[in-house]
Structures are given as C-alpha cells and as structure tokens.
ChimeraX commands (.cxc) that place a marker at each C-alpha (Angstrom):
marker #1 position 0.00,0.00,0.00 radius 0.5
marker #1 position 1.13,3.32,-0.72 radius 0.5
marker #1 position 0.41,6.51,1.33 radius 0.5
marker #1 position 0.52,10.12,0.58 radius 0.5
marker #1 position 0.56,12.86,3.21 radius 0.5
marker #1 position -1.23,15.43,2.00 radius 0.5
marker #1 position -1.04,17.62,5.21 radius 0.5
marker #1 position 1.48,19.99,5.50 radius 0.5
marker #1 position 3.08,18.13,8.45 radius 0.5
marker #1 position 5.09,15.21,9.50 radius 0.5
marker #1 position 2.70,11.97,10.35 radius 0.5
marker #1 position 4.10,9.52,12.95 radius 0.5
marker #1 position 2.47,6.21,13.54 radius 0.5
marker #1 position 2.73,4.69,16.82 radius 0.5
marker #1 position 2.74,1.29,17.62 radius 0.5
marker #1 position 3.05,1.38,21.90 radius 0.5
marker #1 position 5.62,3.97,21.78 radius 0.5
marker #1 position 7.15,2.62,18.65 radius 0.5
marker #1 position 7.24,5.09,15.20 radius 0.5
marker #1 position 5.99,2.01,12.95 radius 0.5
marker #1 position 5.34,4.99,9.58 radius 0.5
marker #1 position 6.71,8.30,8.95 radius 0.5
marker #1 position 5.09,10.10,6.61 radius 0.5
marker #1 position 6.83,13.21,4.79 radius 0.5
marker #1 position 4.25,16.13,3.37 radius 0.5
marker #1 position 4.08,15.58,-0.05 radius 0.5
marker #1 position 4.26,18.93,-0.68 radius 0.5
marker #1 position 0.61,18.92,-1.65 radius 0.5
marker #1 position -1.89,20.22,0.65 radius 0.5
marker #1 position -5.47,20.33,0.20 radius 0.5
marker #1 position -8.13,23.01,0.89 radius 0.5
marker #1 position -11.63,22.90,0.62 radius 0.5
marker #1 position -13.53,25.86,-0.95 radius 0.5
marker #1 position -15.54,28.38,0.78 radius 0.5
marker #1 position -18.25,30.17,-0.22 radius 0.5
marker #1 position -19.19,33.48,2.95 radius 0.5
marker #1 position -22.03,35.12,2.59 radius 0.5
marker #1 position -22.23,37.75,5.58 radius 0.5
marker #1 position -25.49,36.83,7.39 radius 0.5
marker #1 position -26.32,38.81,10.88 radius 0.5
marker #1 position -24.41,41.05,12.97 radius 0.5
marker #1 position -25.01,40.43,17.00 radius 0.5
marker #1 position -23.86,42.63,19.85 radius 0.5
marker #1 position -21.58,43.80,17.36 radius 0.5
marker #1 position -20.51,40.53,15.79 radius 0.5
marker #1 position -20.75,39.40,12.20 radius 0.5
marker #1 position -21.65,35.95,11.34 radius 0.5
marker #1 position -21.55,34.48,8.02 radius 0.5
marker #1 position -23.23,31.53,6.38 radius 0.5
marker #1 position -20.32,28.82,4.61 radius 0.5
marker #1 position -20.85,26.75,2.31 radius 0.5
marker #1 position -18.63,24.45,1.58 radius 0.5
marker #1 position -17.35,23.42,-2.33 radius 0.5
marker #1 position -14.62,21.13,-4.18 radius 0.5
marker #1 position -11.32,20.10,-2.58 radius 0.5
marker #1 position -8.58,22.08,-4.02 radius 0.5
marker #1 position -5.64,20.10,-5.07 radius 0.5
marker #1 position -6.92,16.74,-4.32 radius 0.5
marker #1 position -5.20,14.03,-6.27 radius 0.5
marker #1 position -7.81,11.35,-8.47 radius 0.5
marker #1 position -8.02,8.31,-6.89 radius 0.5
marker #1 position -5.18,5.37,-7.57 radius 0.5
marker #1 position -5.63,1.38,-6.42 radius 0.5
marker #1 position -3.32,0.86,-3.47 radius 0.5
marker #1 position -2.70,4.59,-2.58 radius 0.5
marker #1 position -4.37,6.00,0.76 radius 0.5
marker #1 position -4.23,9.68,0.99 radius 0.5
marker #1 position -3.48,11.02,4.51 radius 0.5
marker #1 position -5.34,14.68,5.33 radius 0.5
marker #1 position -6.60,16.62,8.17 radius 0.5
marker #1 position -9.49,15.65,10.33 radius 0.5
marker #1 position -11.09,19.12,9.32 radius 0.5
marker #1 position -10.55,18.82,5.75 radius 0.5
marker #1 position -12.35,14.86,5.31 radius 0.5
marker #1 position -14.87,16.75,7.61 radius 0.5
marker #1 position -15.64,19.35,5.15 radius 0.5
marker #1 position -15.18,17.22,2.07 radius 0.5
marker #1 position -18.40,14.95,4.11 radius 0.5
marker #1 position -20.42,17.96,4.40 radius 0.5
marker #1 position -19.93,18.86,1.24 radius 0.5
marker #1 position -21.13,15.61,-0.02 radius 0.5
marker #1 position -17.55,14.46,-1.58 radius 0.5
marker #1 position -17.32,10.59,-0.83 radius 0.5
marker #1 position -13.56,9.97,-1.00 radius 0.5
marker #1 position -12.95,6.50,0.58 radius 0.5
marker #1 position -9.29,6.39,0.20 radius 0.5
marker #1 position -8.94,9.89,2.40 radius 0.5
marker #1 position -8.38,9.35,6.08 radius 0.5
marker #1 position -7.32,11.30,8.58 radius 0.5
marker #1 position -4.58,11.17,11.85 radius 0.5
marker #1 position -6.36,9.78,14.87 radius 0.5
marker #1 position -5.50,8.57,18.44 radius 0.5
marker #1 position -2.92,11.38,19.28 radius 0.5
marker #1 position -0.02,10.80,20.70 radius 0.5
marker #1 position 1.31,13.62,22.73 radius 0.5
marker #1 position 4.89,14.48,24.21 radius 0.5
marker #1 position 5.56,15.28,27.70 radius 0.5
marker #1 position 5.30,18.95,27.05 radius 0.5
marker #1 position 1.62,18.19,25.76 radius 0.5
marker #1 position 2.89,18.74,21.97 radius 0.5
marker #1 position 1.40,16.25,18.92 radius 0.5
marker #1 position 3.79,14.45,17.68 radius 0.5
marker #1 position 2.24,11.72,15.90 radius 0.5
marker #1 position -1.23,8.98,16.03 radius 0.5
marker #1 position -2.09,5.59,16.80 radius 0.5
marker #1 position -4.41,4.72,14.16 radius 0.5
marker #1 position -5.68,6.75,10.29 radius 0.5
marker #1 position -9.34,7.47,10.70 radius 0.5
marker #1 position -12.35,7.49,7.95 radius 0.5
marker #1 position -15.91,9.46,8.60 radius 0.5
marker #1 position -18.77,6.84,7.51 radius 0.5
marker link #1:1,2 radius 0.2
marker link #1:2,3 radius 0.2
marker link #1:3,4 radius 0.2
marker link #1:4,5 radius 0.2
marker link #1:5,6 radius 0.2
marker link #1:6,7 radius 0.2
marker link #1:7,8 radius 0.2
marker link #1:8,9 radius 0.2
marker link #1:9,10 radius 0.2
marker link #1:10,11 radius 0.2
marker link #1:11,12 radius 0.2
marker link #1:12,13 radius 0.2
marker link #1:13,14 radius 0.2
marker link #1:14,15 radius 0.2
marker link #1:15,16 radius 0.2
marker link #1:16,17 radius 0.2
marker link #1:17,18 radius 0.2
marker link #1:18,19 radius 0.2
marker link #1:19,20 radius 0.2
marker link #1:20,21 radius 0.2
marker link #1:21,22 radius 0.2
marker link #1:22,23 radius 0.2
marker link #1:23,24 radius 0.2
marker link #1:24,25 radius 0.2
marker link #1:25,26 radius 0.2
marker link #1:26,27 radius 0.2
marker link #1:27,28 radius 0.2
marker link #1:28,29 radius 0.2
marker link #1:29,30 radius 0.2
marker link #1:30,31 radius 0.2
marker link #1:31,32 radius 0.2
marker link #1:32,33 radius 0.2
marker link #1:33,34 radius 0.2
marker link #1:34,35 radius 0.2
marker link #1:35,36 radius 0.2
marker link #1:36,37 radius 0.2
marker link #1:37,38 radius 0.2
marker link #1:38,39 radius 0.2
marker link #1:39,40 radius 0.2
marker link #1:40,41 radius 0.2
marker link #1:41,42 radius 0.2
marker link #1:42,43 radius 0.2
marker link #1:43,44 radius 0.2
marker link #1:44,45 radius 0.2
marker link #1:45,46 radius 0.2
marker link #1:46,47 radius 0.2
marker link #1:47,48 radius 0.2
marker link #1:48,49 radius 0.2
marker link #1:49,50 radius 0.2
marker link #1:50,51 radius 0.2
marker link #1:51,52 radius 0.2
marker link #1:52,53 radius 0.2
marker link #1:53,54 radius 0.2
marker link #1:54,55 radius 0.2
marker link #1:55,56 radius 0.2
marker link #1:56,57 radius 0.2
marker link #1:57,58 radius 0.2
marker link #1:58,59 radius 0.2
marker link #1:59,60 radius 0.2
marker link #1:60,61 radius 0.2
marker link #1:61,62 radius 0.2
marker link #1:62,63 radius 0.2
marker link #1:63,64 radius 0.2
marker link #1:64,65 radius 0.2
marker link #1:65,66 radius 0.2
marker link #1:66,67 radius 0.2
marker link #1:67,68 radius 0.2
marker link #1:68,69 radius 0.2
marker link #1:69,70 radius 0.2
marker link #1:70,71 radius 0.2
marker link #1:71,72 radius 0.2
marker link #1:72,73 radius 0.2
marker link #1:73,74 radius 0.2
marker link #1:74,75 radius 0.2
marker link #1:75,76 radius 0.2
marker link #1:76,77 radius 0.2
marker link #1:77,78 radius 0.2
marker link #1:78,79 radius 0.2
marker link #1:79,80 radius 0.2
marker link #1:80,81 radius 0.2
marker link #1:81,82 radius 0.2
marker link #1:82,83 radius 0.2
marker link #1:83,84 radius 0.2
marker link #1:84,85 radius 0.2
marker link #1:85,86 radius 0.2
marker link #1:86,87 radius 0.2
marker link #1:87,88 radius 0.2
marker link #1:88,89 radius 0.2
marker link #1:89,90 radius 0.2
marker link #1:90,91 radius 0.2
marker link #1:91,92 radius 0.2
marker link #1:92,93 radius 0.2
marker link #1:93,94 radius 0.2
marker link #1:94,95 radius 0.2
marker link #1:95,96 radius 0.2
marker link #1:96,97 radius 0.2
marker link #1:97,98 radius 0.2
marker link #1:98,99 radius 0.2
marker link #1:99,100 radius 0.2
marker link #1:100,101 radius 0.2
marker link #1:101,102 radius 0.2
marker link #1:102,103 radius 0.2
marker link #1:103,104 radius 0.2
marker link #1:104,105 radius 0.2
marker link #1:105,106 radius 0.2
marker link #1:106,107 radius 0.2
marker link #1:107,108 radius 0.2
marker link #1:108,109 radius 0.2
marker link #1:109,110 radius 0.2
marker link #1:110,111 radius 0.2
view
C-alpha cells in the first residue's frame, strides 16, 4: 500500500511507543472551498453563512494509494457531499511530555 501525506506536516504512527510509519508532506496540501455570505451582525458581531465546495488540489483516486489529510478537511469534504474512501485522517494522538502532537495511533475514515 502506498500513502501520501497530504497535510502539511510530518505523520508519525505509533505502535506502543514505537514510530511504525513516517510520513513526509508531499508537498501537496489540500483546501476545501468556501463560499461566505455575511449573514447577521449580533452585539456587534458578524456571522456568516459557509458553504462548503470542491477540494482544491486533491489528487484522483489510484488502487493501493491512501491519501493522509486533516481531520477538518475529510470533515468538510463529508459535508460537502464528496465521498472519498481512500482519504483518512490522523487519529489517536499521541502527545509528548510537554503536551505537543507528535504523531497517532491509528488513520481514521468518517462513515
């Protein structure tokens, strides 16, 4: 299986306290498009309506590849109704003694 990082950050998997993957940024990192339109202002706070679009820079899908991303990006791709099975995203954080993430446990899908 192949995997592509397509966040613009190192991704360590954990195995115990074991690295078992590195993954490099691919130097590709997807966005989702937005769409504001200003909505109502409150105690002198504007809020906006989002909608959310196409994902910017995301490669086609490819047998045996798995394309790493951020949690909020697969999030928005759901909501915006783009089915991608072979996106996942970092989950299970593993944290360093200062409190920093420095890698996962586990690559995540939203069904």
């Amino acid at each position: 299986m192949q995997y592509v990082n397509l966040t613009p950050h190192v991704v360590n998997v954990y195995n115990d306290e074991e690295v078992v993957m590195s993954l490099a940024p691919s130097g590709c990192v997807v966005r989702i498009d937005e769409s504001v339109t200003p909505s109502v202002e409150l105690d002198g706070i504007q809020f906006v309506d989002v909608s959310l679009g196409e994902a910017n820079g995301l490669p086609e899908e490819e047998e045996n590849t798995v394309l790493v991303v951020s949690m909020p990006l697969l999030m928005g791709m759901k909501a915006a109704g783009l089915d991608r099975p072979d996106c996942v995203y970092p989950f299970g954080q593993v944290r360093d003694d200062q409190g920093r993430i420095i890698g996962c446990r586990s690559f995540a899908s939203i069904v």
